[in-house]
mmCIF file of the N, C-alpha and C atoms, coordinates in Angstrom:
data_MODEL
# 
_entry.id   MODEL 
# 
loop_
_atom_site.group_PDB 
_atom_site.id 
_atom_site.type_symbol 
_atom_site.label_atom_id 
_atom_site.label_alt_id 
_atom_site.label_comp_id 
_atom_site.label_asym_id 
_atom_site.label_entity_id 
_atom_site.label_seq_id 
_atom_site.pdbx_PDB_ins_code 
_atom_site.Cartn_x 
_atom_site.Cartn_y 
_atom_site.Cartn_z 
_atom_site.occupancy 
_atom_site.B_iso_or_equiv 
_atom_site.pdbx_formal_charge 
_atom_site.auth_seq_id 
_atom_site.auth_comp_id 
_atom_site.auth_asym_id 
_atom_site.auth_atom_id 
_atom_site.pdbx_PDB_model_num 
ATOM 1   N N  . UNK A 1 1  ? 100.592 45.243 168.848 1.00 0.00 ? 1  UNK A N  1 
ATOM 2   C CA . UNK A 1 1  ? 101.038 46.121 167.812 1.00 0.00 ? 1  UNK A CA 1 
ATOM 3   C C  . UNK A 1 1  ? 100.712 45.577 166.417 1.00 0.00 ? 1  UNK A C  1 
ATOM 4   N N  . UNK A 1 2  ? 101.109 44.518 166.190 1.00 0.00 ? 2  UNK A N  1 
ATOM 5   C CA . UNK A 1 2  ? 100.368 43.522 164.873 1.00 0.00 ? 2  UNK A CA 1 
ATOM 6   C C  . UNK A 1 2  ? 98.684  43.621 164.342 1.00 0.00 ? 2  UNK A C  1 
ATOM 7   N N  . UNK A 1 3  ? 98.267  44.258 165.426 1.00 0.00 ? 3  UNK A N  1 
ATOM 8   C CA . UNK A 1 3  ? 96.700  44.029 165.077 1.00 0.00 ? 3  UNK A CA 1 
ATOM 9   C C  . UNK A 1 3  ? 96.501  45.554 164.683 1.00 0.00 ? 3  UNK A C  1 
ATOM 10  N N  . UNK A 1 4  ? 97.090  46.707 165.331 1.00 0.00 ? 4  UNK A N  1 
ATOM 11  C CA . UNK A 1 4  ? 97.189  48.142 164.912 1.00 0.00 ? 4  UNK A CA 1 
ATOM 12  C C  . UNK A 1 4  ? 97.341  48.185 163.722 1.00 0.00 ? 4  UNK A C  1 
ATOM 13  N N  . UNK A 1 5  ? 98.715  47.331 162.972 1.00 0.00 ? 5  UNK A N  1 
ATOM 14  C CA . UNK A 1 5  ? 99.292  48.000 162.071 1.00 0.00 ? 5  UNK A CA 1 
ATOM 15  C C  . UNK A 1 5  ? 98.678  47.258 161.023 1.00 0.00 ? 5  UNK A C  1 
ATOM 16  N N  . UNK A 1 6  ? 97.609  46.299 161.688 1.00 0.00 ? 6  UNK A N  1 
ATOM 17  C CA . UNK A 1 6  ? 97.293  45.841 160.093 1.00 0.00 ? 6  UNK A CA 1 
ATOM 18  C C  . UNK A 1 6  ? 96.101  46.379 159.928 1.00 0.00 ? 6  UNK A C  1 
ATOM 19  N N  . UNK A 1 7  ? 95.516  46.690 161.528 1.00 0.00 ? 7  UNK A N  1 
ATOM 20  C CA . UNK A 1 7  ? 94.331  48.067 161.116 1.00 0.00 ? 7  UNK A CA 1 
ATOM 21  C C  . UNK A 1 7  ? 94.573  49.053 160.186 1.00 0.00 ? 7  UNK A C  1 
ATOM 22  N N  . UNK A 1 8  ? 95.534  49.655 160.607 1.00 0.00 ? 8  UNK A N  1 
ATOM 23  C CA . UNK A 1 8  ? 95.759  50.576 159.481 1.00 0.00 ? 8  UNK A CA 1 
ATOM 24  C C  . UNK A 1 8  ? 96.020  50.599 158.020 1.00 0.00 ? 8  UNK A C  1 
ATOM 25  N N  . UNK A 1 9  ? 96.955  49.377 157.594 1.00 0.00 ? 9  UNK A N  1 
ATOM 26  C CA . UNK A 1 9  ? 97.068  48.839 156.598 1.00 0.00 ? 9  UNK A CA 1 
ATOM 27  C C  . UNK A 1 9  ? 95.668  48.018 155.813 1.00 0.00 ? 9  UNK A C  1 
ATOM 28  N N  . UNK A 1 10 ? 95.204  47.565 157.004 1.00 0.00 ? 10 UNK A N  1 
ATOM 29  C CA . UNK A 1 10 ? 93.743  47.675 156.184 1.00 0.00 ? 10 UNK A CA 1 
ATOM 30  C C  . UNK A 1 10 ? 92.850  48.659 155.679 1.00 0.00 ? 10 UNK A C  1 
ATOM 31  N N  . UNK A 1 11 ? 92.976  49.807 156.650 1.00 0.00 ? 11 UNK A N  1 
ATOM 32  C CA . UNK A 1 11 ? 92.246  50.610 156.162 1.00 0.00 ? 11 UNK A CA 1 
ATOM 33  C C  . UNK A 1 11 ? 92.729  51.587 154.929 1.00 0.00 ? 11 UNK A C  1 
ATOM 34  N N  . UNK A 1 12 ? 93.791  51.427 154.635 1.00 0.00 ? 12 UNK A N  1 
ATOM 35  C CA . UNK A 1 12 ? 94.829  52.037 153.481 1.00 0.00 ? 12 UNK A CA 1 
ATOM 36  C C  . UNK A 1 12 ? 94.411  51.450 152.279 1.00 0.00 ? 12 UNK A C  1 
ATOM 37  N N  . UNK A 1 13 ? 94.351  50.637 152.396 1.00 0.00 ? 13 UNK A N  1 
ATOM 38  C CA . UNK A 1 13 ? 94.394  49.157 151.148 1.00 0.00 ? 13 UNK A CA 1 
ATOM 39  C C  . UNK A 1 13 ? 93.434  49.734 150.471 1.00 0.00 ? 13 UNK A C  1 
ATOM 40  N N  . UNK A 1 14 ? 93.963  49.807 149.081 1.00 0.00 ? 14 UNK A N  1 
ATOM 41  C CA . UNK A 1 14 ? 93.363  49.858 148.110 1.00 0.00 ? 14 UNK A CA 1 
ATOM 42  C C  . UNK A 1 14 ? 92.830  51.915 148.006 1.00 0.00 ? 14 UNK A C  1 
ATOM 43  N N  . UNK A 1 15 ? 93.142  52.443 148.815 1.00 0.00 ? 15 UNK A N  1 
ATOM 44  C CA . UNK A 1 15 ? 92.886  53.225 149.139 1.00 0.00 ? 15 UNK A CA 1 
ATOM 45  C C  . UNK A 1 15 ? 93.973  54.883 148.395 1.00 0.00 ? 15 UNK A C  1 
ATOM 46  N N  . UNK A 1 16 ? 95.173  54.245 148.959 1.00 0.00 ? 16 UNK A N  1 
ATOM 47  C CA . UNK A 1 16 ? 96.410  55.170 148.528 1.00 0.00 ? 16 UNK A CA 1 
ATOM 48  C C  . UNK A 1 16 ? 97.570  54.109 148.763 1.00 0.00 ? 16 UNK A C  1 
ATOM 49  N N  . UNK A 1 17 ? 98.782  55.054 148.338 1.00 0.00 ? 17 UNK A N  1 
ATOM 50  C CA . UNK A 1 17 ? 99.836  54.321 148.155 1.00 0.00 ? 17 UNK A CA 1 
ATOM 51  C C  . UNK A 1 17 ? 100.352 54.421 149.565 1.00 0.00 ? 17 UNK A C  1 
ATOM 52  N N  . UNK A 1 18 ? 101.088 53.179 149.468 1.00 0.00 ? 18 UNK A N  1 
ATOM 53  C CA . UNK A 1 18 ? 102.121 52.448 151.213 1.00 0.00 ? 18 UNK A CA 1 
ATOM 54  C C  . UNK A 1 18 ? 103.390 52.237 150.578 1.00 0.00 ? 18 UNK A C  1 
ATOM 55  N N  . UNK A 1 19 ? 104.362 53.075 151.404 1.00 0.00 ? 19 UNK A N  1 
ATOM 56  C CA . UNK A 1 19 ? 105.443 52.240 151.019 1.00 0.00 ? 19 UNK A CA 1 
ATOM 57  C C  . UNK A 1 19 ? 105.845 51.633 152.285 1.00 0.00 ? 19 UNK A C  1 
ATOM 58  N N  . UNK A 1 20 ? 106.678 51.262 152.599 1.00 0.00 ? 20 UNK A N  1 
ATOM 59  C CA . UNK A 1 20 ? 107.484 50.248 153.430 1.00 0.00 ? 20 UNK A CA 1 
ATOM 60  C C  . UNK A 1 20 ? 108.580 50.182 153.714 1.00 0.00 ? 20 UNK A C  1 
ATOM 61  N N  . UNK A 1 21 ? 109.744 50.317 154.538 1.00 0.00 ? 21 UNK A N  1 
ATOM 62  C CA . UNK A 1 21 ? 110.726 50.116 154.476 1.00 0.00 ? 21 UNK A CA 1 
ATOM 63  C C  . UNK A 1 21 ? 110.807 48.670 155.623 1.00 0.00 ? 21 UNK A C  1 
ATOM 64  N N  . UNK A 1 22 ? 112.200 47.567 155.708 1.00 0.00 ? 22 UNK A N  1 
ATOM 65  C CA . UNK A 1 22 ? 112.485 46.744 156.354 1.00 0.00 ? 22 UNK A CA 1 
ATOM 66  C C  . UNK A 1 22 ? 113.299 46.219 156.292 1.00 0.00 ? 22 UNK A C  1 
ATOM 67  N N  . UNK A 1 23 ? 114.172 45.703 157.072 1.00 0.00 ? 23 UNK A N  1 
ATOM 68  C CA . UNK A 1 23 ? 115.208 44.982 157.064 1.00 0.00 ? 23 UNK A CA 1 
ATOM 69  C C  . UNK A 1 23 ? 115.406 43.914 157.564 1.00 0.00 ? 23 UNK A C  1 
ATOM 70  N N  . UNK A 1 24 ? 113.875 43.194 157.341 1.00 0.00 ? 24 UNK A N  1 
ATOM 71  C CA . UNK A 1 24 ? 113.710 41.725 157.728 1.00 0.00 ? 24 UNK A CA 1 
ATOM 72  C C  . UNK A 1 24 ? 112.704 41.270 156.099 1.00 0.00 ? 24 UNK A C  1 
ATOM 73  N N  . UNK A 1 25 ? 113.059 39.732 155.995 1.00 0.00 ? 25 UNK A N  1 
ATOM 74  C CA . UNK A 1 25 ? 112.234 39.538 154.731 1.00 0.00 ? 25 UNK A CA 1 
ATOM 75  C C  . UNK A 1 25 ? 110.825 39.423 155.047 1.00 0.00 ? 25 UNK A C  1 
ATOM 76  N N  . UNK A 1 26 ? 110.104 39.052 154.172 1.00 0.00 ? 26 UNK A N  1 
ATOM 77  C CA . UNK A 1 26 ? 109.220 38.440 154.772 1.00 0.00 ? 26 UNK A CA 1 
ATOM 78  C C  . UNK A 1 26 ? 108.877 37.232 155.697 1.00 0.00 ? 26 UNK A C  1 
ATOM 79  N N  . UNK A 1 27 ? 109.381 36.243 155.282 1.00 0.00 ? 27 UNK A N  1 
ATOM 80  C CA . UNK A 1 27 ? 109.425 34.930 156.009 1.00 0.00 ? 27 UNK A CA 1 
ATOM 81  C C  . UNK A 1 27 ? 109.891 35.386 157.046 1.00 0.00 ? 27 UNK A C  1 
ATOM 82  N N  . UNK A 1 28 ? 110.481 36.426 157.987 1.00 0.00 ? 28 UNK A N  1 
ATOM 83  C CA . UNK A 1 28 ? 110.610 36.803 159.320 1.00 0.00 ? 28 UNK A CA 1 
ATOM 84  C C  . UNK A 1 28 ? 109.514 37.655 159.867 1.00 0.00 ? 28 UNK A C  1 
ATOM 85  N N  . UNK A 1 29 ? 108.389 38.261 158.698 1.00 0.00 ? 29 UNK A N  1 
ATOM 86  C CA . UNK A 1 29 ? 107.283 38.773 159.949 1.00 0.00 ? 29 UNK A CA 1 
ATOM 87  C C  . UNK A 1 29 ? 106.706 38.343 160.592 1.00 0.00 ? 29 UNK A C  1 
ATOM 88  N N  . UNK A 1 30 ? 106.414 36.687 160.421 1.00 0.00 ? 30 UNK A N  1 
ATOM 89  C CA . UNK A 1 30 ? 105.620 36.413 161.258 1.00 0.00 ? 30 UNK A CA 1 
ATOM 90  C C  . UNK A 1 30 ? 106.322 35.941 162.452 1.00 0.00 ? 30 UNK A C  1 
ATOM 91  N N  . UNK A 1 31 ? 107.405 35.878 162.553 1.00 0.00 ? 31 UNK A N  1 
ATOM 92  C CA . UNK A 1 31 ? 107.990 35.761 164.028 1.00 0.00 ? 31 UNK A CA 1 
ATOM 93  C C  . UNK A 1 31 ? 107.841 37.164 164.770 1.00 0.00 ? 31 UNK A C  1 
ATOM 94  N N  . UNK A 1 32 ? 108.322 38.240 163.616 1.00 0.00 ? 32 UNK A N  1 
ATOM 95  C CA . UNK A 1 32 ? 108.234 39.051 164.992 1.00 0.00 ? 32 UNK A CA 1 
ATOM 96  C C  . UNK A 1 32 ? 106.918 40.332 164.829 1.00 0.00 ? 32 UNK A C  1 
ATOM 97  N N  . UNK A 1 33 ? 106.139 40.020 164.326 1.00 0.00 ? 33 UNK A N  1 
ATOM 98  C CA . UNK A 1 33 ? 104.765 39.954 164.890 1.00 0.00 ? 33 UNK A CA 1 
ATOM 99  C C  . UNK A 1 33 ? 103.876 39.481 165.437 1.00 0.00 ? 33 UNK A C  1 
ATOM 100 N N  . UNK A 1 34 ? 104.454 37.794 165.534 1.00 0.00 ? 34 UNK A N  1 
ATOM 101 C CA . UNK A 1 34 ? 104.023 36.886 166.503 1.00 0.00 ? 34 UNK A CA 1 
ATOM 102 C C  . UNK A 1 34 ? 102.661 37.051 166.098 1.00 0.00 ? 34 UNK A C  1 
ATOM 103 N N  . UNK A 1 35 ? 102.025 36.946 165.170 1.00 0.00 ? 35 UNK A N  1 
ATOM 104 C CA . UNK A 1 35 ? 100.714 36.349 164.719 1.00 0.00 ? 35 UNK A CA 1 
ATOM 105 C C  . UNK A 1 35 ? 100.433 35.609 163.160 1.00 0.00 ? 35 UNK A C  1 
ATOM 106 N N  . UNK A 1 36 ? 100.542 34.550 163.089 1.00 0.00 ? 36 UNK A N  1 
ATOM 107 C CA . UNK A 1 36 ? 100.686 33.997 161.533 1.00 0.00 ? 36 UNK A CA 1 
ATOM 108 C C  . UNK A 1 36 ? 99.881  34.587 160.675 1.00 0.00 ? 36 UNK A C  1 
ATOM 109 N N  . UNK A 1 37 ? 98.387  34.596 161.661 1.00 0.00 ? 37 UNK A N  1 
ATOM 110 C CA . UNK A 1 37 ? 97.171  34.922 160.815 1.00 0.00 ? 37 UNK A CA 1 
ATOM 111 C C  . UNK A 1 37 ? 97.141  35.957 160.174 1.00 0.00 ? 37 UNK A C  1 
ATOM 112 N N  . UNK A 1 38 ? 97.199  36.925 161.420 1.00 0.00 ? 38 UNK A N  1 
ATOM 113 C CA . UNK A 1 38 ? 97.437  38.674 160.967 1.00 0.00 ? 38 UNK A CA 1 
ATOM 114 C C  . UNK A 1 38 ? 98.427  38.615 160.038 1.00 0.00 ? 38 UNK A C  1 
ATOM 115 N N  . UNK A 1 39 ? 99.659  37.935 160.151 1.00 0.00 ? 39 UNK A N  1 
ATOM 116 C CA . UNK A 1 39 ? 100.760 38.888 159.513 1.00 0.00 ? 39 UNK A CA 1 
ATOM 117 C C  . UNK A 1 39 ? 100.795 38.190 157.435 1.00 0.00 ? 39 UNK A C  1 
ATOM 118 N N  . UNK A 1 40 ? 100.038 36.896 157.096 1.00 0.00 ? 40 UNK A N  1 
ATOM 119 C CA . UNK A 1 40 ? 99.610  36.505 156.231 1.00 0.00 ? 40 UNK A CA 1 
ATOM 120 C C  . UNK A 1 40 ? 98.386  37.517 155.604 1.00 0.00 ? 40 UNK A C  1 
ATOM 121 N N  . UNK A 1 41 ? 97.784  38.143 156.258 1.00 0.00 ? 41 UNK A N  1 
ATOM 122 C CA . UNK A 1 41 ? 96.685  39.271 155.773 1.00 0.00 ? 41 UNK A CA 1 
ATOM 123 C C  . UNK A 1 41 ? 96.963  40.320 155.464 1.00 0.00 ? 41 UNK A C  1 
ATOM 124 N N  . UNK A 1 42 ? 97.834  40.455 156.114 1.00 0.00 ? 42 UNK A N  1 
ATOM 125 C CA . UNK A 1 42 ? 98.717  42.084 155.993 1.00 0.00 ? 42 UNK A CA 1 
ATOM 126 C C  . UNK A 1 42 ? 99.180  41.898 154.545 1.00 0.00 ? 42 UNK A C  1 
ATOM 127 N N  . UNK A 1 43 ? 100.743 41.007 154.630 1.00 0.00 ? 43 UNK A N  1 
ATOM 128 C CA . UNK A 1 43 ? 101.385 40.736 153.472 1.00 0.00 ? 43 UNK A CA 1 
ATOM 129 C C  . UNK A 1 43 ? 100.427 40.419 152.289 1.00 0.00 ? 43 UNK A C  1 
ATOM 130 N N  . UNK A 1 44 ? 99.164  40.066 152.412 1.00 0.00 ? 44 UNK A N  1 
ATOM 131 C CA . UNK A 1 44 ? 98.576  39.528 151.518 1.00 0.00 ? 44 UNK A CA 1 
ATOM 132 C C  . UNK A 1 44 ? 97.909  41.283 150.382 1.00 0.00 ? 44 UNK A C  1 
ATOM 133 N N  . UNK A 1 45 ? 97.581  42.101 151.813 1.00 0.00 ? 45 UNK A N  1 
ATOM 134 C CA . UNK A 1 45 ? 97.238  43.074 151.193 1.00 0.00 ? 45 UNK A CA 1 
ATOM 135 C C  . UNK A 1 45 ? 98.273  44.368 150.689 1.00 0.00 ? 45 UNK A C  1 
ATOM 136 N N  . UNK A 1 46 ? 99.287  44.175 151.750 1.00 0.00 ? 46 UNK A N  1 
ATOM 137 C CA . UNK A 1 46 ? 100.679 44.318 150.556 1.00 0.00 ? 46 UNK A CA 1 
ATOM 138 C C  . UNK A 1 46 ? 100.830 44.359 149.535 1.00 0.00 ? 46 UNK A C  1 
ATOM 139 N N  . UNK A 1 47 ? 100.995 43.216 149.157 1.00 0.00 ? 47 UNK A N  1 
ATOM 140 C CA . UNK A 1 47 ? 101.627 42.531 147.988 1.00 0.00 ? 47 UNK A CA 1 
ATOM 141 C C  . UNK A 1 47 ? 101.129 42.585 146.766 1.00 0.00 ? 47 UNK A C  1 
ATOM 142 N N  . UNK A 1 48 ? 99.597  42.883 146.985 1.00 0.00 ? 48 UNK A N  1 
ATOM 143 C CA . UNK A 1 48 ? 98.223  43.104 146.097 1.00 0.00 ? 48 UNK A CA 1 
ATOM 144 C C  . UNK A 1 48 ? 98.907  44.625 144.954 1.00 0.00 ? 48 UNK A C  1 
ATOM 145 N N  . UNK A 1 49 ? 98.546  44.608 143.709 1.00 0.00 ? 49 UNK A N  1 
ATOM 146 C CA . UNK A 1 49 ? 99.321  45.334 142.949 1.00 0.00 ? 49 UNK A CA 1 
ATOM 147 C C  . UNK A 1 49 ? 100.389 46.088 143.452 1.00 0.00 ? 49 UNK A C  1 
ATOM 148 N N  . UNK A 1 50 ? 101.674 45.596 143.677 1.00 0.00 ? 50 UNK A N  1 
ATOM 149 C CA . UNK A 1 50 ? 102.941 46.641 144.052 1.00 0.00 ? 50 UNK A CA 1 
ATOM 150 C C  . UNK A 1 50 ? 103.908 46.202 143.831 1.00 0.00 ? 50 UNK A C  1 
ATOM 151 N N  . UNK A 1 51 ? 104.629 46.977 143.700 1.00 0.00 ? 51 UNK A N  1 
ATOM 152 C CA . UNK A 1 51 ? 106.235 46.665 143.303 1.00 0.00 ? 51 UNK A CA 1 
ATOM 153 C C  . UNK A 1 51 ? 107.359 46.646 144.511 1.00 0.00 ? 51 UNK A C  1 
ATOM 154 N N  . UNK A 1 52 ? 107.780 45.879 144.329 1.00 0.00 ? 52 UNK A N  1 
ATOM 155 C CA . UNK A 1 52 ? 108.990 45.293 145.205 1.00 0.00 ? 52 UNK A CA 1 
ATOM 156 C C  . UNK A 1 52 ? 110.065 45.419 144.946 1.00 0.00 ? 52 UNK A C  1 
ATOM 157 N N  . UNK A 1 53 ? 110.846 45.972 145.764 1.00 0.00 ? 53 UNK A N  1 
ATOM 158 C CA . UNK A 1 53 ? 112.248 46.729 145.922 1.00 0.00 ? 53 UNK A CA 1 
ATOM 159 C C  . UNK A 1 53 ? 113.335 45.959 146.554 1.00 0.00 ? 53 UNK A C  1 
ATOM 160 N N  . UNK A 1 54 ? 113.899 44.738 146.170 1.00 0.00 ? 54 UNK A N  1 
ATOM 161 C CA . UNK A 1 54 ? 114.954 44.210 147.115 1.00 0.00 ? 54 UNK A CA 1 
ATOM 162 C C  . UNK A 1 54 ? 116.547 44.683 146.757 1.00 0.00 ? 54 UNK A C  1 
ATOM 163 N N  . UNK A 1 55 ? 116.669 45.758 147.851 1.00 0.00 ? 55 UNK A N  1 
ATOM 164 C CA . UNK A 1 55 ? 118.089 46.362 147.866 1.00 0.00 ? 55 UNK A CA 1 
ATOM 165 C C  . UNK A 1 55 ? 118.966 45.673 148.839 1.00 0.00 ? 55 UNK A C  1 
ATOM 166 N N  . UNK A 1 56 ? 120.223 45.076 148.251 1.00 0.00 ? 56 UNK A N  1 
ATOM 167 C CA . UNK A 1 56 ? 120.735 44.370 148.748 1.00 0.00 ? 56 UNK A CA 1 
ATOM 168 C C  . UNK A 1 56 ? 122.015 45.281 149.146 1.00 0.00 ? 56 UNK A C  1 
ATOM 169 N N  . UNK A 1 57 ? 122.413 45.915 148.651 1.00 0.00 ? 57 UNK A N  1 
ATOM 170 C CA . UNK A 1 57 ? 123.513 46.796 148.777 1.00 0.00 ? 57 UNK A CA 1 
ATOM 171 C C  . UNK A 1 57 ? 123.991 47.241 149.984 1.00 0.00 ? 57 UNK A C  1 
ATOM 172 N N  . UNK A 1 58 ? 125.181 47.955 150.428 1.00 0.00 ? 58 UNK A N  1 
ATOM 173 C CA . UNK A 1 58 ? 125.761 48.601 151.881 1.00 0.00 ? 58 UNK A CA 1 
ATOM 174 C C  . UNK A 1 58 ? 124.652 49.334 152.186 1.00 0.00 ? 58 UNK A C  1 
ATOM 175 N N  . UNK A 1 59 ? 124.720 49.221 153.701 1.00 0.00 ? 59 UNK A N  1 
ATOM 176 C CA . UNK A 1 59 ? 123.355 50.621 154.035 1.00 0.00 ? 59 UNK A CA 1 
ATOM 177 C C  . UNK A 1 59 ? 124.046 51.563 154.251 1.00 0.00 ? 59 UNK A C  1 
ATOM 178 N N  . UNK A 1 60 ? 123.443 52.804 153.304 1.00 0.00 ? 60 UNK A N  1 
ATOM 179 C CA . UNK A 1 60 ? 124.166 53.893 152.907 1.00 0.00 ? 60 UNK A CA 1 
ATOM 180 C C  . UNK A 1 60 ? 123.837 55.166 154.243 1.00 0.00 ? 60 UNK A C  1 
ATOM 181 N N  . UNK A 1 61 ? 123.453 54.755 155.023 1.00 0.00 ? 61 UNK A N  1 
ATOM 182 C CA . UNK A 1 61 ? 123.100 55.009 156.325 1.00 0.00 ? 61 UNK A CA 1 
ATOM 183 C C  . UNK A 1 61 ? 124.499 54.873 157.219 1.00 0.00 ? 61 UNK A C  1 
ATOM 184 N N  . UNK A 1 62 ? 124.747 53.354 157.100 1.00 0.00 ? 62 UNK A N  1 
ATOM 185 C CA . UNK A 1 62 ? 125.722 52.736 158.325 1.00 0.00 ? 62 UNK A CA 1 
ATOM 186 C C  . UNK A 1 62 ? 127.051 53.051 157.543 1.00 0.00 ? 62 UNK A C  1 
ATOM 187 N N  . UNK A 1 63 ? 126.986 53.301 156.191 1.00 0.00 ? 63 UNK A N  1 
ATOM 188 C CA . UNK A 1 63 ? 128.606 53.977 155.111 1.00 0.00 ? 63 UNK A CA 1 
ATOM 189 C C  . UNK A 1 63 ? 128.856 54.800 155.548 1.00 0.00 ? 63 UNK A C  1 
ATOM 190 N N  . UNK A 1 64 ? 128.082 55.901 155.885 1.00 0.00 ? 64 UNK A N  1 
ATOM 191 C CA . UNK A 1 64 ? 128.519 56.985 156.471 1.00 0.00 ? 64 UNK A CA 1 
ATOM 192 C C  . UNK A 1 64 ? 128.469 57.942 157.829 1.00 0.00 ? 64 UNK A C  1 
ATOM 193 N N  . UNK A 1 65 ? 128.486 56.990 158.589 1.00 0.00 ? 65 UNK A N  1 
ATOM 194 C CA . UNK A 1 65 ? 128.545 57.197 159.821 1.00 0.00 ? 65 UNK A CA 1 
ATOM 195 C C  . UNK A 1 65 ? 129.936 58.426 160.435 1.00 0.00 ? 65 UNK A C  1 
# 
């Protein structure tokens, strides 16, 4: 699945806008993508002009259950 999604994310890049949602930081993708390499390439092309959103707040999801 790691190698899909960075297919795609490669092929995006630079291309149009990605957003992202997650509820792991970074320093946890590469565990659970289980590829250092890939998941350093990905983030790399990520990270490449974009803005970063760290919402720390209640998940306004699980508030209103």
């Amino acid at each position: 699945e790691a190698n899909m999604l960075f297919g795609l994310i490669n092929k995006l890049y630079q291309q149009t806008s990605i957003i992202i949602t997650s509820n792991k930081g970074f320093e946890e993708w590469r565990e659970f993508l289980g590829d250092p390499v890939i998941t350093s390439a990905m983030l790399d092309r990520l990270m490449y002009k974009c803005e970063l959103f760290n919402i720390t707040a209640d998940s306004y999801r699980l508030k209103h259950r």
